[in-house]
C-alpha positions in Angstrom: 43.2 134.8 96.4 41.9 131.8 94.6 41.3 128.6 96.6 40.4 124.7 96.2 38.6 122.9 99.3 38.7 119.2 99.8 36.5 118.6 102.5 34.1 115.4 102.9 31.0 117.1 105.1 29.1 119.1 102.4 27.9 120.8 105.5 31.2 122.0 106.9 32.3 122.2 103.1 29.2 124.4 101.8 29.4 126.3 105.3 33.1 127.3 104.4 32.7 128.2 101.2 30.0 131.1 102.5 31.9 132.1 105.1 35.0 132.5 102.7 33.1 134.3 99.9 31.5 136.7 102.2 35.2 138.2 102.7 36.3 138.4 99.3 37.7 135.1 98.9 37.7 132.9 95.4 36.6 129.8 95.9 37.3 128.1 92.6 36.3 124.2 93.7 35.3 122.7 96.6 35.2 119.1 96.3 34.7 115.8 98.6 37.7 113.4 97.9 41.4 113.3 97.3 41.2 112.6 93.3 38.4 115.3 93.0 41.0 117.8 94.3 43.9 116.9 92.5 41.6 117.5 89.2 40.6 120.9 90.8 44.2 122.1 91.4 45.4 121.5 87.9 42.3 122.7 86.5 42.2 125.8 88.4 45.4 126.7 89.5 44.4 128.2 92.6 46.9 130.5 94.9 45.9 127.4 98.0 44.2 124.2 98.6 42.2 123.4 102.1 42.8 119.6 102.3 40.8 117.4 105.2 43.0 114.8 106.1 40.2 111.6 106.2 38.7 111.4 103.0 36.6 108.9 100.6 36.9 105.8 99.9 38.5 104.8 103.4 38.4 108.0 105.3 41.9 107.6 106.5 45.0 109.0 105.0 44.1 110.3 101.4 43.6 113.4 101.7 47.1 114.3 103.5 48.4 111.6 100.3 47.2 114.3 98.1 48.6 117.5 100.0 52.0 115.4 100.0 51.0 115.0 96.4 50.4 118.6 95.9 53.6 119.5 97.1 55.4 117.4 95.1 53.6 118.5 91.7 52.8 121.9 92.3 55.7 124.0 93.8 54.4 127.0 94.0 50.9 126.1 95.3 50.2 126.9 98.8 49.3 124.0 101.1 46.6 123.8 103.8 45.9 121.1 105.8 42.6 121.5 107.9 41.6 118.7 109.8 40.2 117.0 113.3 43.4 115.2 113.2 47.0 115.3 113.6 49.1 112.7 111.3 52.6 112.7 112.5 53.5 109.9 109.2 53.7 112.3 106.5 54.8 115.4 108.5 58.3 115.6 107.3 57.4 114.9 103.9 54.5 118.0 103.8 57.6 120.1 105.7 60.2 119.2 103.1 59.9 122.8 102.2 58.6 124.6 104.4 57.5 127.9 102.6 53.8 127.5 101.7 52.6 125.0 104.2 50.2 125.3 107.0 48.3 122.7 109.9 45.1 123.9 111.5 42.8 122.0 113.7 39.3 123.1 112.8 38.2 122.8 116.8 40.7 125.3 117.2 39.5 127.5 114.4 37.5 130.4 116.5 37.8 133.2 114.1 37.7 133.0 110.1 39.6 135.8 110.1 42.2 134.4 111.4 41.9 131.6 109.2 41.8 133.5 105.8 44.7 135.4 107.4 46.3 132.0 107.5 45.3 130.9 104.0 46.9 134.3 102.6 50.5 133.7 104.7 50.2 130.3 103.1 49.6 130.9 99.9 52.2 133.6 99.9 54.7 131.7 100.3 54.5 131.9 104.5 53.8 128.9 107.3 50.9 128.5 109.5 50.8 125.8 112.3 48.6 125.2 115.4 50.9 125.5 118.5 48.4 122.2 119.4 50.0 120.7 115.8 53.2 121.7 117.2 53.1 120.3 120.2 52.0 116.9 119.0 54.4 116.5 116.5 57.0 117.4 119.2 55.5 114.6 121.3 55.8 111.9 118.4 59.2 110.4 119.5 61.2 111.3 123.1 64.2 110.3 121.3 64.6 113.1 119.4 68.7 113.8 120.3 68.6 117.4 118.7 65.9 118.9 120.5 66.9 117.2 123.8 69.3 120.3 124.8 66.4 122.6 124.4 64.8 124.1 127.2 61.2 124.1 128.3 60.6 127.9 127.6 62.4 127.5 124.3 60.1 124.6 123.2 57.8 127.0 124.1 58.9 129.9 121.7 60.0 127.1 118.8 56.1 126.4 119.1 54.8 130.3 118.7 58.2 130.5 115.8 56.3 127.9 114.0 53.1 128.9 114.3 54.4 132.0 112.5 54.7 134.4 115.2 56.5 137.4 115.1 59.1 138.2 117.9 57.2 140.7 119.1 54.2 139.1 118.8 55.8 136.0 121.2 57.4 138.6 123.8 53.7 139.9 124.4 52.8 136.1 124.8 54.9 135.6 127.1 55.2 139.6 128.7 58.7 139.2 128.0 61.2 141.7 126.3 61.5 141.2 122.2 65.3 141.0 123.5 64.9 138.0 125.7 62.9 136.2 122.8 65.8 136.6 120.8 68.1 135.4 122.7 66.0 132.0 123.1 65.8 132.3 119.6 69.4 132.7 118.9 70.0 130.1 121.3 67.4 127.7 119.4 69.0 128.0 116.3 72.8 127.3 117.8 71.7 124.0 119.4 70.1 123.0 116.4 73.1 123.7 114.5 71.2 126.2 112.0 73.4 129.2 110.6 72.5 132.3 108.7 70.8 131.7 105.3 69.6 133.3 102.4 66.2 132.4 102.4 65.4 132.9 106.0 63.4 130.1 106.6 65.3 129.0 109.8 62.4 129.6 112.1 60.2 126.6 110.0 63.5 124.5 110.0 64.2 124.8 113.2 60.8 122.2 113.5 61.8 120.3 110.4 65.0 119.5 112.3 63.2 117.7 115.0 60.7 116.0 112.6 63.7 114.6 110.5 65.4 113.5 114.4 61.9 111.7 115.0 61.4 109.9 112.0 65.2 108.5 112.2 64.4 107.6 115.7 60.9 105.7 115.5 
């Protein structure tokens, strides 16, 4: 797995790069600013970027600019956002798609395994998001009509769906039977009007769908 890192702290950014290296991972850039890591990506071609949200100049939104950026000019590239922050602004455009996307706090961040386990489902094509990301992003706007219908515990299991979570993995989270997650699941997917489809993806789209209600709303 090749990766690009866009972070502004040479110390946070030279201590990642060690930590990543020291379990077999390619890191093919690691850069401080947004236009530094566009130039990186189409130099490199790397399998995932690891963008900071504050970057220079003004430390406020260019480095989620880029990832949008990224998106939009490199399909196939995975996508993750690493940050102190959570910026609720360009969420639906980063979950257009949602395959090869993820949002991680780095207070949260406990275990770099984890994390490179996160970079991998990214840049395979998979989703990665805090349940803290999550929750935030439900808490944007109240008026979100589609989610309204939706029950506390199946908030709950939308946030672990999203996160990436298998069903078995959020039946042990909750000491629950894999058969009672997918009925919340099921019953999830039927309020927010999401059938059957090909590429499966109904789990990130189920979030999508409230992000899309919040924007229309605000």
């Amino acid at each position: 797995m090749r990766v690009v890192i866009a972070e502004d702290s040479a110390l946070l950014r030279d201590g990642l790069v060690q930590l990543l290296q020291l379990r077999g991972v390619q890191v093919a850039a690691a850069v401080g600013d947004a236009e530094a890591l566009l130039a990186a990506v189409a130099e490199h071609g790397p399998d995932v970027a690891v963008v900071d949200i504050r970057l220079p100049p003004t430390q406020t939104d260019e480095g989620v600019r880029a990832a949008v950026r990224l998106r939009r000019d490199h399909p196939g590239l995975g996508v993750l956002i690493f940050s102190q922050y959570v910026e609720t602004a360009y969420a639906a455009q980063l979950l257009g798609d949602p395959a090869g996307f993820g949002y991680l706090l780095k207070e949260r961040v406990v275990d770099i395994g984890e994390f490179v386990a996160a970079m991998e489902r990214v840049a395979g094509g998979g989703t990665a998001l805090d349940p803290e990301v999550v929750a935030q992003l439900f808490g944007a706007s109240r008026r979100a009509r589609t989610l309204d219908t939706l029950t506390p515990r199946e908030r709950e299991v939308l946030a672990l769906m999203a996160e990436g979570r298998t069903n078995h993995a959020i039946a042990a989270a909750f000491t629950v039977s894999e058969r009672a997650v997918e009925k919340h699941i099921a019953n999830i997917f039927a309020k927010l009007d999401l059938p059957p489809s090909e590429t499966g993806n109904r789990r990130v789209l189920a979030v999508l769908r409230y992000l899309k209600a919040s924007e229309t709303a605000s």
